[in-house]
PDB file of N, CA, C, O and CB in Angstrom:
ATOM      1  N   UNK A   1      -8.097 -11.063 -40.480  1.00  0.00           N
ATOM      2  CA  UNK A   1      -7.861  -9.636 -40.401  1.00  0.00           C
ATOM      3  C   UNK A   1      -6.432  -9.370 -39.942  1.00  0.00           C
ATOM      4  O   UNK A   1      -5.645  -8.596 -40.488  1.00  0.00           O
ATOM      5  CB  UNK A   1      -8.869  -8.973 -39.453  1.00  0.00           C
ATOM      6  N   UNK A   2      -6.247  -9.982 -39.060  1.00  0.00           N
ATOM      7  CA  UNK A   2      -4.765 -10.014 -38.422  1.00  0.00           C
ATOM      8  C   UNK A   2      -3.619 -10.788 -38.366  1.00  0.00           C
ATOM      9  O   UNK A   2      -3.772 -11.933 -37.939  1.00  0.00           O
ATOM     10  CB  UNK A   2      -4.830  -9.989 -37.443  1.00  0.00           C
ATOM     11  N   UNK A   3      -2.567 -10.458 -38.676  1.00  0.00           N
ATOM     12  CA  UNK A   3      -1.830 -11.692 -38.647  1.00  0.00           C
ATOM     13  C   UNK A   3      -2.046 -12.926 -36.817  1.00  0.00           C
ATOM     14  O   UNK A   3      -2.846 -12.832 -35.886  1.00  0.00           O
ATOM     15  CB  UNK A   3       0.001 -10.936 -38.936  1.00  0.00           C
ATOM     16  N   UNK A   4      -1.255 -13.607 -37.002  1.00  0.00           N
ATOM     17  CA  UNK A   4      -0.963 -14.252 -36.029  1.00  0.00           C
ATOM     18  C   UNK A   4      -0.103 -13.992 -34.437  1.00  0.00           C
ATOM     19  O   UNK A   4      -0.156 -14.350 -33.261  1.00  0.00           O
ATOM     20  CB  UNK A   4      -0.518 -14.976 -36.704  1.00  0.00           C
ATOM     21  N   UNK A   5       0.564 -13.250 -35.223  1.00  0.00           N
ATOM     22  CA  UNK A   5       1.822 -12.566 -34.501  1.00  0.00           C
ATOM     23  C   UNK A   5       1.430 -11.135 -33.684  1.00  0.00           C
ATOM     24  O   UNK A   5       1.756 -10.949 -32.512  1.00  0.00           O
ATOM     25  CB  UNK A   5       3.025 -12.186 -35.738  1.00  0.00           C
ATOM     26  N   UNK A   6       0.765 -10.273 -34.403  1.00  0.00           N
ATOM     27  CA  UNK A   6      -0.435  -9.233 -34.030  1.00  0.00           C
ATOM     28  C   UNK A   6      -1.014  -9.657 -32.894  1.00  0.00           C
ATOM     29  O   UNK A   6      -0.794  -9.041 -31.852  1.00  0.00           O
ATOM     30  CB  UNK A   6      -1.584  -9.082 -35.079  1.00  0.00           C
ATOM     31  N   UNK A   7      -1.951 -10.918 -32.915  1.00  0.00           N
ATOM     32  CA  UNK A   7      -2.471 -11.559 -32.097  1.00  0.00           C
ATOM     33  C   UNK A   7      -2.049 -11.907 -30.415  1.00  0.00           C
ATOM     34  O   UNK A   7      -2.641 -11.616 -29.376  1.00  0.00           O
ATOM     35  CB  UNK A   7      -2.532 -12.446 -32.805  1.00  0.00           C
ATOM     36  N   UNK A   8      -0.727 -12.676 -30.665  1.00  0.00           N
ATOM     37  CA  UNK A   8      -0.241 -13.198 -29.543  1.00  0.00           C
ATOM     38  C   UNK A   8       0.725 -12.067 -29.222  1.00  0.00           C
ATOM     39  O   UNK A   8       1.537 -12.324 -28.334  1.00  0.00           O
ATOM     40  CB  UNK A   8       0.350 -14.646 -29.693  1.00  0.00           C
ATOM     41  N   UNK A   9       0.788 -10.848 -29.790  1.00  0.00           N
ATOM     42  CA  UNK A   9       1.709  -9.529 -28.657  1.00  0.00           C
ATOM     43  C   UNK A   9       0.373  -9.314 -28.389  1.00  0.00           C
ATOM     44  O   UNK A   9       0.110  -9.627 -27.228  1.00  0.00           O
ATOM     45  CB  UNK A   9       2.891  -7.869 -29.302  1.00  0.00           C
ATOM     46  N   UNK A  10      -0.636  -8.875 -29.054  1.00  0.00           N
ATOM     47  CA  UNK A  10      -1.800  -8.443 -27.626  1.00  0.00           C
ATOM     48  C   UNK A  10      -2.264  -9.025 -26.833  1.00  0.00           C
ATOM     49  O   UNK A  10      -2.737  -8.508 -25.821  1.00  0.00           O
ATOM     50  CB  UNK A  10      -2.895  -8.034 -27.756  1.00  0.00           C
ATOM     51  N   UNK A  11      -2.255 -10.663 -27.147  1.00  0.00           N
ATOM     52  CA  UNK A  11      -2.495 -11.372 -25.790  1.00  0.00           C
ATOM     53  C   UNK A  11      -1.311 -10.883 -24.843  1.00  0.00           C
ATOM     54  O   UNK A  11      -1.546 -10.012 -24.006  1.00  0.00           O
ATOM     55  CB  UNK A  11      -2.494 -13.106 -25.951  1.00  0.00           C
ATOM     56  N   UNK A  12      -0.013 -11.451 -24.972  1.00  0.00           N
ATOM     57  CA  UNK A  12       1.082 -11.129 -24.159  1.00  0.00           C
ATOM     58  C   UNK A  12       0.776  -9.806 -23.451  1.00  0.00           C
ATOM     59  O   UNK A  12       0.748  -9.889 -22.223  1.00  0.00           O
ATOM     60  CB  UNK A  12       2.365 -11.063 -24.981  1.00  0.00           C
ATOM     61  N   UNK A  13       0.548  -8.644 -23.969  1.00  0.00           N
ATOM     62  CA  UNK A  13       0.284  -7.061 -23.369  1.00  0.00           C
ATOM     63  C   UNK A  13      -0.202  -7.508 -22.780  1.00  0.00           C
ATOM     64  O   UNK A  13       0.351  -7.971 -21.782  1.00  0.00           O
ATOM     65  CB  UNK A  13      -0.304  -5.840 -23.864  1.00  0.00           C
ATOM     66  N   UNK A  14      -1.957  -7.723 -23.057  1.00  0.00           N
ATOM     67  CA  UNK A  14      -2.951  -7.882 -21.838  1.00  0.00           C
ATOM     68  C   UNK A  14      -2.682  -8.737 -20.755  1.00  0.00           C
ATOM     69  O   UNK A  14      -3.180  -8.426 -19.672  1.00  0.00           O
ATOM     70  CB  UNK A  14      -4.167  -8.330 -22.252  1.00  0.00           C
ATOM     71  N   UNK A  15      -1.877  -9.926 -20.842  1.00  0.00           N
ATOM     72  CA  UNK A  15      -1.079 -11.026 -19.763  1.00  0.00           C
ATOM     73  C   UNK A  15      -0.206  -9.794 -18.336  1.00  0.00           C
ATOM     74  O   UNK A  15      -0.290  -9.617 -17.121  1.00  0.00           O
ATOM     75  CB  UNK A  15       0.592 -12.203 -21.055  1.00  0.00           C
ATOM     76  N   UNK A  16       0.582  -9.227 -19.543  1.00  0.00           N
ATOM     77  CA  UNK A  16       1.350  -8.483 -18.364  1.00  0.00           C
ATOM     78  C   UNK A  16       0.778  -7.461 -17.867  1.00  0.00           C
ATOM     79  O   UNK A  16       1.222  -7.025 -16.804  1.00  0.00           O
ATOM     80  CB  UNK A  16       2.582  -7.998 -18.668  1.00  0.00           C
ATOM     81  N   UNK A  17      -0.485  -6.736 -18.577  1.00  0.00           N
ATOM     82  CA  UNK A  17      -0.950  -5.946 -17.916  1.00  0.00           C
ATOM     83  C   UNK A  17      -1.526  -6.075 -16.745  1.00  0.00           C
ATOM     84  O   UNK A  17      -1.252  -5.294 -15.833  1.00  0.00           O
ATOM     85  CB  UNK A  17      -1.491  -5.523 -18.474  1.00  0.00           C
ATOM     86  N   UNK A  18      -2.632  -7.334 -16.557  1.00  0.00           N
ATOM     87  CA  UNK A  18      -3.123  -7.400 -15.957  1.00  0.00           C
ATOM     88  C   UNK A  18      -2.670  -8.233 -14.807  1.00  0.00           C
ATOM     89  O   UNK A  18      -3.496  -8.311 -13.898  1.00  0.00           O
ATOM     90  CB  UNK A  18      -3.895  -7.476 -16.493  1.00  0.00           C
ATOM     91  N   UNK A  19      -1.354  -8.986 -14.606  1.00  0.00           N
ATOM     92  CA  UNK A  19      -0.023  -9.988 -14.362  1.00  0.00           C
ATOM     93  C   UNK A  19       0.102  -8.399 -13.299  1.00  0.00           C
ATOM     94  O   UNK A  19      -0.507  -8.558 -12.242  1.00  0.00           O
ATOM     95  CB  UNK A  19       1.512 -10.611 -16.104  1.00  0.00           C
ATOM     96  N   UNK A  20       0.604  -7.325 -13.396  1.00  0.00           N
ATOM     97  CA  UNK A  20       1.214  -6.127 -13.446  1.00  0.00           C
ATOM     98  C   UNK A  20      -0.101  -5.079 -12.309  1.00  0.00           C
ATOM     99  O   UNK A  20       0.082  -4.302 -11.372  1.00  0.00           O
ATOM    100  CB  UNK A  20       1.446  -5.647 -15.379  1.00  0.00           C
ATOM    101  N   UNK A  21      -1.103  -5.477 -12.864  1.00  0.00           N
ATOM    102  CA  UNK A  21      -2.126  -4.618 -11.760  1.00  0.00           C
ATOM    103  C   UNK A  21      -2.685  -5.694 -10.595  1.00  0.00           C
ATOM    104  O   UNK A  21      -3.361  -5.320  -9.635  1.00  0.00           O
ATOM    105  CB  UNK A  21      -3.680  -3.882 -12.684  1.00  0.00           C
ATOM    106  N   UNK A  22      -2.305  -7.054 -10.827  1.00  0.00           N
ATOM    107  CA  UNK A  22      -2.496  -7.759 -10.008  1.00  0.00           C
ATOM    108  C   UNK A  22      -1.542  -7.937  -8.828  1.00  0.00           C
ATOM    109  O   UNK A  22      -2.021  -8.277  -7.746  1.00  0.00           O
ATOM    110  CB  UNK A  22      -2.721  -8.649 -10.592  1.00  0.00           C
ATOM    111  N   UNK A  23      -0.235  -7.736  -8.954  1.00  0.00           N
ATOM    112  CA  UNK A  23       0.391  -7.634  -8.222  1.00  0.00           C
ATOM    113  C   UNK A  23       0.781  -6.534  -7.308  1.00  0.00           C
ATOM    114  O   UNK A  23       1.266  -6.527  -6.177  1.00  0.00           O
ATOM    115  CB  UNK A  23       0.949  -8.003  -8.679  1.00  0.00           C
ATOM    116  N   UNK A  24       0.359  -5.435  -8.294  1.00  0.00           N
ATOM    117  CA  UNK A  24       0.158  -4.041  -7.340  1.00  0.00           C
ATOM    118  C   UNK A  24      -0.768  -4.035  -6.449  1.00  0.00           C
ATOM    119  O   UNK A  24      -0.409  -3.390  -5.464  1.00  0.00           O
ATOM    120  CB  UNK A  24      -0.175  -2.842  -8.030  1.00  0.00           C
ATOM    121  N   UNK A  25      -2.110  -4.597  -6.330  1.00  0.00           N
ATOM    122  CA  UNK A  25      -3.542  -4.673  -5.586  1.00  0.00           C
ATOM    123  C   UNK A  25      -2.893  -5.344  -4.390  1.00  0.00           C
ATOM    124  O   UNK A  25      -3.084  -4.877  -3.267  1.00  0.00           O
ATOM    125  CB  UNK A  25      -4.945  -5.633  -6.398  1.00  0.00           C
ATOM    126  N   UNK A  26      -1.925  -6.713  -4.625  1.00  0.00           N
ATOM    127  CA  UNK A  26      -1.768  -7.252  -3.903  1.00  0.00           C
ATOM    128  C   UNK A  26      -1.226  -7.177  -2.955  1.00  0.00           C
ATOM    129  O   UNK A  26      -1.583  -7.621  -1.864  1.00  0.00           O
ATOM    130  CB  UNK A  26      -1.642  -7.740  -4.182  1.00  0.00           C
ATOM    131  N   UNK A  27       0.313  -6.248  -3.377  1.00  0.00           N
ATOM    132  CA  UNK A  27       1.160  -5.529  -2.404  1.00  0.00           C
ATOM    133  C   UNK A  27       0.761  -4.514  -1.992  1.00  0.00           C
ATOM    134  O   UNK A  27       1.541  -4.083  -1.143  1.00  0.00           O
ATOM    135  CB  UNK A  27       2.261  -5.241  -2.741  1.00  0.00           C
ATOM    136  N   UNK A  28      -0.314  -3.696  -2.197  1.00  0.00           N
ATOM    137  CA  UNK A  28      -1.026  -2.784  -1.235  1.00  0.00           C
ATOM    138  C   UNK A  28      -1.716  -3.445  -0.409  1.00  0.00           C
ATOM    139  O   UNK A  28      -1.643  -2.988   0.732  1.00  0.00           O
ATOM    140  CB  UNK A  28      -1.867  -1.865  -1.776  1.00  0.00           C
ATOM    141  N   UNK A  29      -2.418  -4.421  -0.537  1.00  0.00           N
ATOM    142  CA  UNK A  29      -3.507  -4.826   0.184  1.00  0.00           C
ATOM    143  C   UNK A  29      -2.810  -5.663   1.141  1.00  0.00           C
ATOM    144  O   UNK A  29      -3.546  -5.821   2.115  1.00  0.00           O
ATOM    145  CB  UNK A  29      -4.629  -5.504  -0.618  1.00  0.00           C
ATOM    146  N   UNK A  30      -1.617  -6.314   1.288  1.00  0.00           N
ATOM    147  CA  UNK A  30      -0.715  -6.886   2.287  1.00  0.00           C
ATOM    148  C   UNK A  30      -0.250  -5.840   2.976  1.00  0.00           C
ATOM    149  O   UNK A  30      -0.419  -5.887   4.194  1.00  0.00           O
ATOM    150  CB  UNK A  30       0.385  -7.686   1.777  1.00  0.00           C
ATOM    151  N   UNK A  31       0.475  -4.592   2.373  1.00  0.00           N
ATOM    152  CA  UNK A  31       0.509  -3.046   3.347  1.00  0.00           C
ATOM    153  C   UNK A  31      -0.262  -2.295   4.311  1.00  0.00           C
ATOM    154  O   UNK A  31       0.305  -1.559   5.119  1.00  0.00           O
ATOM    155  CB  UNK A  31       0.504  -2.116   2.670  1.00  0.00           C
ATOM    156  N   UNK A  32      -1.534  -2.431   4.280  1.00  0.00           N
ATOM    157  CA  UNK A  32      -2.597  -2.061   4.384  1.00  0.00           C
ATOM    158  C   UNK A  32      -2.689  -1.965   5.828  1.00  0.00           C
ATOM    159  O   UNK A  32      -2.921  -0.979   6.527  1.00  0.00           O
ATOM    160  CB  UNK A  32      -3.458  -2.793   3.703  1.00  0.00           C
ATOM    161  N   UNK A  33      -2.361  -3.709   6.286  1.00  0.00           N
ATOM    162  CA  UNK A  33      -2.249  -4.158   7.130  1.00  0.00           C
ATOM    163  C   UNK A  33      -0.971  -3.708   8.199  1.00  0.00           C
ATOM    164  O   UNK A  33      -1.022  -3.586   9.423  1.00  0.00           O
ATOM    165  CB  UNK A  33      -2.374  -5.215   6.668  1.00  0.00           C
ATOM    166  N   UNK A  34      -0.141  -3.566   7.532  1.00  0.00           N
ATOM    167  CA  UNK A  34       1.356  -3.136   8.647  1.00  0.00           C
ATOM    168  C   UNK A  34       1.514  -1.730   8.130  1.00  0.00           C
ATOM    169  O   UNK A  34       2.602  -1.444   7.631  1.00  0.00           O
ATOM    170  CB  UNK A  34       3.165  -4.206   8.373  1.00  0.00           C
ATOM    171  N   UNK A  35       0.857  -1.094   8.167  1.00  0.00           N
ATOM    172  CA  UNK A  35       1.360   0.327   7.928  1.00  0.00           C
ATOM    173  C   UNK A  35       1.176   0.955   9.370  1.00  0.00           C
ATOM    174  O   UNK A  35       0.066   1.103   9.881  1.00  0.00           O
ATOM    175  CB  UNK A  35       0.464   1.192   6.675  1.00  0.00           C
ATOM    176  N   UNK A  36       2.527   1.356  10.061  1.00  0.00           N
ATOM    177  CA  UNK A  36       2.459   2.368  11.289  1.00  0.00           C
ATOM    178  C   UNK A  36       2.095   3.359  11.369  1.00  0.00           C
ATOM    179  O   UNK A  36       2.901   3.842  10.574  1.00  0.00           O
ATOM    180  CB  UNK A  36       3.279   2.665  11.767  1.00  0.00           C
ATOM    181  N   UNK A  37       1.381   4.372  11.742  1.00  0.00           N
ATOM    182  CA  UNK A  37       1.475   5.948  11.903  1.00  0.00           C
ATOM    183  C   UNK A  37       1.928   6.225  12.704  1.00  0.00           C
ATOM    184  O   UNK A  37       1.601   5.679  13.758  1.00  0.00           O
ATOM    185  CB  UNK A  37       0.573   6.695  11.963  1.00  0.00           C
ATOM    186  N   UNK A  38       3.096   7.378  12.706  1.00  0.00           N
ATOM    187  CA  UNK A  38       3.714   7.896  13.964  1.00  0.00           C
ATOM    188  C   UNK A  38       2.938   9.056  14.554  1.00  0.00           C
ATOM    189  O   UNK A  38       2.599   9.984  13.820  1.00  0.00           O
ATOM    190  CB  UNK A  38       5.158   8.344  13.707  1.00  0.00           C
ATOM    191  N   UNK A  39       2.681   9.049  15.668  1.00  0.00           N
ATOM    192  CA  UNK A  39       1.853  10.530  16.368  1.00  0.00           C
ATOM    193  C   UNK A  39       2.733  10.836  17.495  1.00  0.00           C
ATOM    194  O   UNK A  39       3.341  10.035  18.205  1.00  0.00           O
ATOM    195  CB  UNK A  39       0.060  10.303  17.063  1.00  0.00           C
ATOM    196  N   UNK A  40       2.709  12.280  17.561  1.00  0.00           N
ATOM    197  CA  UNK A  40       3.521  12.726  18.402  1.00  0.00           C
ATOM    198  C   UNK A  40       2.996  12.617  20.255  1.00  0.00           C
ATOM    199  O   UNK A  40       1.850  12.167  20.240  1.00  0.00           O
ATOM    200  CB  UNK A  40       3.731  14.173  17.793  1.00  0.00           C
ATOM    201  N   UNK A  41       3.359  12.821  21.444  1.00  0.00           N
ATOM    202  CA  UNK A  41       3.115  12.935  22.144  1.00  0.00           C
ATOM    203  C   UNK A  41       1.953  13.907  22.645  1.00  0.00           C
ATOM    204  O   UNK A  41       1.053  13.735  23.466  1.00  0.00           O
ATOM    205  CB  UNK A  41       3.969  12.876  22.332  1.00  0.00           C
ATOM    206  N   UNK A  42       2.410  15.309  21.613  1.00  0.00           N
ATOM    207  CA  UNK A  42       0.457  15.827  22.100  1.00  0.00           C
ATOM    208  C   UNK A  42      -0.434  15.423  21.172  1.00  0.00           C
ATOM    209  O   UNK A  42      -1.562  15.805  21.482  1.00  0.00           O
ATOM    210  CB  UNK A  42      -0.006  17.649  22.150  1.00  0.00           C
ATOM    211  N   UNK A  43      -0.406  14.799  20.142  1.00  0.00           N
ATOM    212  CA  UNK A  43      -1.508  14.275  19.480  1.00  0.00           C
ATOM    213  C   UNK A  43      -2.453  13.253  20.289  1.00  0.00           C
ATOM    214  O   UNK A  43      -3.666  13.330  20.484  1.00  0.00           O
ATOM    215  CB  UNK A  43      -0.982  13.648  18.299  1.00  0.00           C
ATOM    216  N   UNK A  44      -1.451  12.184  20.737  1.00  0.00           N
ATOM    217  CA  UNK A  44      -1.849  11.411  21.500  1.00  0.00           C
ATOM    218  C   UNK A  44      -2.674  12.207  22.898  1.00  0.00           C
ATOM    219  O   UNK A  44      -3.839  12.004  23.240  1.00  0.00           O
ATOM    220  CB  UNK A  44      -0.646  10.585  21.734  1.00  0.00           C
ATOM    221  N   UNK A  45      -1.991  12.853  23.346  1.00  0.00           N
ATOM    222  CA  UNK A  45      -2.236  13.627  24.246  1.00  0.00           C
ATOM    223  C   UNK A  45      -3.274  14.032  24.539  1.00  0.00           C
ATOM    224  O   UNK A  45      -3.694  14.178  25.687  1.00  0.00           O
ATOM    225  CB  UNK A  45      -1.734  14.349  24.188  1.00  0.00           C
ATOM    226  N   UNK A  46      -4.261  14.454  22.759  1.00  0.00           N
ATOM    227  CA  UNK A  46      -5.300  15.590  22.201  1.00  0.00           C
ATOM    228  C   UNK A  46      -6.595  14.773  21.813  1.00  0.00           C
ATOM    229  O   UNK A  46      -7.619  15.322  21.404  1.00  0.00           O
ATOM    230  CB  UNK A  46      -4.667  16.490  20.741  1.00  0.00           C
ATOM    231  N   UNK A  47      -6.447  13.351  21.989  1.00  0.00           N
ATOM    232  CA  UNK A  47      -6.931  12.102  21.190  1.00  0.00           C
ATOM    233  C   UNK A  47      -8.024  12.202  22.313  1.00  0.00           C
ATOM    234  O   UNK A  47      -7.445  12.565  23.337  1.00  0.00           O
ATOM    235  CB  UNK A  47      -5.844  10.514  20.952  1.00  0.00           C
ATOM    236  N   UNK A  48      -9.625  11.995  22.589  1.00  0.00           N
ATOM    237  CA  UNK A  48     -10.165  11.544  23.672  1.00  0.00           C
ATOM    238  C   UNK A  48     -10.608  10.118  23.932  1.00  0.00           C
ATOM    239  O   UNK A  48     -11.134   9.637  24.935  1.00  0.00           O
ATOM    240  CB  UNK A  48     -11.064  12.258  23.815  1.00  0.00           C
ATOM    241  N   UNK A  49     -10.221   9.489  22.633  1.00  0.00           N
ATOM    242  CA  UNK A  49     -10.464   8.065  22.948  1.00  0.00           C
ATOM    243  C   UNK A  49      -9.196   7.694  22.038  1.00  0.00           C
ATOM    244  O   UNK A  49      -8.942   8.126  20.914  1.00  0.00           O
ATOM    245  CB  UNK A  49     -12.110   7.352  22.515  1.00  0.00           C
ATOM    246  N   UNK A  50      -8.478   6.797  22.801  1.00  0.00           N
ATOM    247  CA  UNK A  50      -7.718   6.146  21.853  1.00  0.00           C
ATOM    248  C   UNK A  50      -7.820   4.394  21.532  1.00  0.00           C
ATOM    249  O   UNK A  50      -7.776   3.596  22.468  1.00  0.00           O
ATOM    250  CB  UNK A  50      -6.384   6.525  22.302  1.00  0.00           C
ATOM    251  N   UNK A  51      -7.953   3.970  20.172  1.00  0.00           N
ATOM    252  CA  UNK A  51      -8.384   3.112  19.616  1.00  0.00           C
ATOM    253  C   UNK A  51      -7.270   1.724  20.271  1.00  0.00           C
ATOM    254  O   UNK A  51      -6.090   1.875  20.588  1.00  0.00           O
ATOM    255  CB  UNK A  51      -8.453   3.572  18.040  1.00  0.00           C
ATOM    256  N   UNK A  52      -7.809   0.839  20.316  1.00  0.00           N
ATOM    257  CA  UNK A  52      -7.281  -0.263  20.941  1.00  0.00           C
ATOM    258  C   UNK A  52      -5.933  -1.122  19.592  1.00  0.00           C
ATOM    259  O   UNK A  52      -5.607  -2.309  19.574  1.00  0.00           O
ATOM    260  CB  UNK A  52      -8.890  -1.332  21.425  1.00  0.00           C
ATOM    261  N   UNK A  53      -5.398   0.089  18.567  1.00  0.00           N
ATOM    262  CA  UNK A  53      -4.934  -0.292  17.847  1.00  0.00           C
ATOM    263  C   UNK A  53      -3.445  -0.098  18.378  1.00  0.00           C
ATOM    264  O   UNK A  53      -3.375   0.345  19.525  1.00  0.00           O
ATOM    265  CB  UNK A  53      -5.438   0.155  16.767  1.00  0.00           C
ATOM    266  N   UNK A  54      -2.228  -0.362  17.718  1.00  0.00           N
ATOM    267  CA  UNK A  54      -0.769  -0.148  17.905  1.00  0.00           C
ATOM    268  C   UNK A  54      -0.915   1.089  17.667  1.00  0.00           C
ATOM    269  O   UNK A  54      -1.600   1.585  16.772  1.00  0.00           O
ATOM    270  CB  UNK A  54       0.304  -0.881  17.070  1.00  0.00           C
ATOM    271  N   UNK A  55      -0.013   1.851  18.784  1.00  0.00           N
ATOM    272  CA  UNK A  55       0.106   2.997  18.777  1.00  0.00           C
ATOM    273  C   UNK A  55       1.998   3.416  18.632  1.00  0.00           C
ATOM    274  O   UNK A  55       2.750   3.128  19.563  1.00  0.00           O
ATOM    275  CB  UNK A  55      -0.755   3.418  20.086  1.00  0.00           C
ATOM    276  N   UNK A  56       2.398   3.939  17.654  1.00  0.00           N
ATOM    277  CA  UNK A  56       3.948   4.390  17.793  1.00  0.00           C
ATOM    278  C   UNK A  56       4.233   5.682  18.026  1.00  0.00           C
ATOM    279  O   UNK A  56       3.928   6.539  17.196  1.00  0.00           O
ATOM    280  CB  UNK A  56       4.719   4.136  16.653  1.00  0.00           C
ATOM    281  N   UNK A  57       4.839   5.980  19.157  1.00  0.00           N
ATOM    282  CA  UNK A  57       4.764   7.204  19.679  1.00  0.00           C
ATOM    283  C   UNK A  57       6.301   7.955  19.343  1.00  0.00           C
ATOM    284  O   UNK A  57       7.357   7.705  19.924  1.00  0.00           O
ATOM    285  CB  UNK A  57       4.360   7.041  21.286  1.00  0.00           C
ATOM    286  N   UNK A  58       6.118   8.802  18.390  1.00  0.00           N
ATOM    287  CA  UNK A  58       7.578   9.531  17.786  1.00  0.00           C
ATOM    288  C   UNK A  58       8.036  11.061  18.353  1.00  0.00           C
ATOM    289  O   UNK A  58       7.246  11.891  18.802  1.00  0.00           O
ATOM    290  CB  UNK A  58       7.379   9.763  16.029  1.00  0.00           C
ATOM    291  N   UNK A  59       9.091  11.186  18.262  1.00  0.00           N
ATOM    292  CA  UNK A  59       9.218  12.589  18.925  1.00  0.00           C
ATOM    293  C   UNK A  59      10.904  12.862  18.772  1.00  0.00           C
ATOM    294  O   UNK A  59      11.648  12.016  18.278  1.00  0.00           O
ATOM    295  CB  UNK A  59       8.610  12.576  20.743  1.00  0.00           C
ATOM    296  N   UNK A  60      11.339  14.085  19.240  1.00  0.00           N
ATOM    297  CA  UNK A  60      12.462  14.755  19.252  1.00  0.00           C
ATOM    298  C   UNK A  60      13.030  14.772  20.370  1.00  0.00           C
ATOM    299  O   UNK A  60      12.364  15.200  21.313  1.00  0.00           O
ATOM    300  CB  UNK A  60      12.357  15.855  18.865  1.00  0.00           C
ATOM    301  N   UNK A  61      14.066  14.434  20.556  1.00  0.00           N
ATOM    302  CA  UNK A  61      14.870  14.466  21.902  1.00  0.00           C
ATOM    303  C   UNK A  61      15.949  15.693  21.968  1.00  0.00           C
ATOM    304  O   UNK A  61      16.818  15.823  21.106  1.00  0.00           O
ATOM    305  CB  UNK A  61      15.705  13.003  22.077  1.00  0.00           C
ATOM    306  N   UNK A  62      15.837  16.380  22.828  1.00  0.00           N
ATOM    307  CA  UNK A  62      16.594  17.383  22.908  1.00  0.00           C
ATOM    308  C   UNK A  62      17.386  17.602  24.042  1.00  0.00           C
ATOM    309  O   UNK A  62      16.850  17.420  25.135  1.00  0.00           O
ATOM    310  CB  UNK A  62      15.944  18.298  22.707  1.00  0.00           C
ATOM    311  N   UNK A  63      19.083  18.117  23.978  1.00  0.00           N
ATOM    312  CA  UNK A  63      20.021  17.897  24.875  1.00  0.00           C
ATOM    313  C   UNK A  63      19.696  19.120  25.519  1.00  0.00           C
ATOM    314  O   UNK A  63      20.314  19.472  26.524  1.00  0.00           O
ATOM    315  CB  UNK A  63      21.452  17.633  24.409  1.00  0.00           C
TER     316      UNK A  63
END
């Protein structure tokens, strides 16, 4: 039905496609892990339990 050539670009596509969503899953799922949230001082403040996780505490300094 098809040539040969037909053949091996849709293998190739599907290679990089899936080459291409594999590596995206992957670099999220390594992110996942080190992603900071910054909360401000009254958030923290407003929190009644705070989780035994890293906490980065961001804010504005003013002269």
């Amino acid at each position: 039905m098809y040539g040969r050539k037909v053949k091996l670009r849709f293998l190739f596509v599907v290679i990089i496609l899936i080459t291409l969503i594999l590596t995206t899953f992957l670099i999220l799922k390594s992110l996942e892990e080190n992603v900071v949230y910054f909360q401000s001082p009254t958030e923290i403040k407003s929190l009644s339990e705070i989780d035994k996780s890293k906490i980065r505490v961001g804010g504005m300094v003013k002269k």
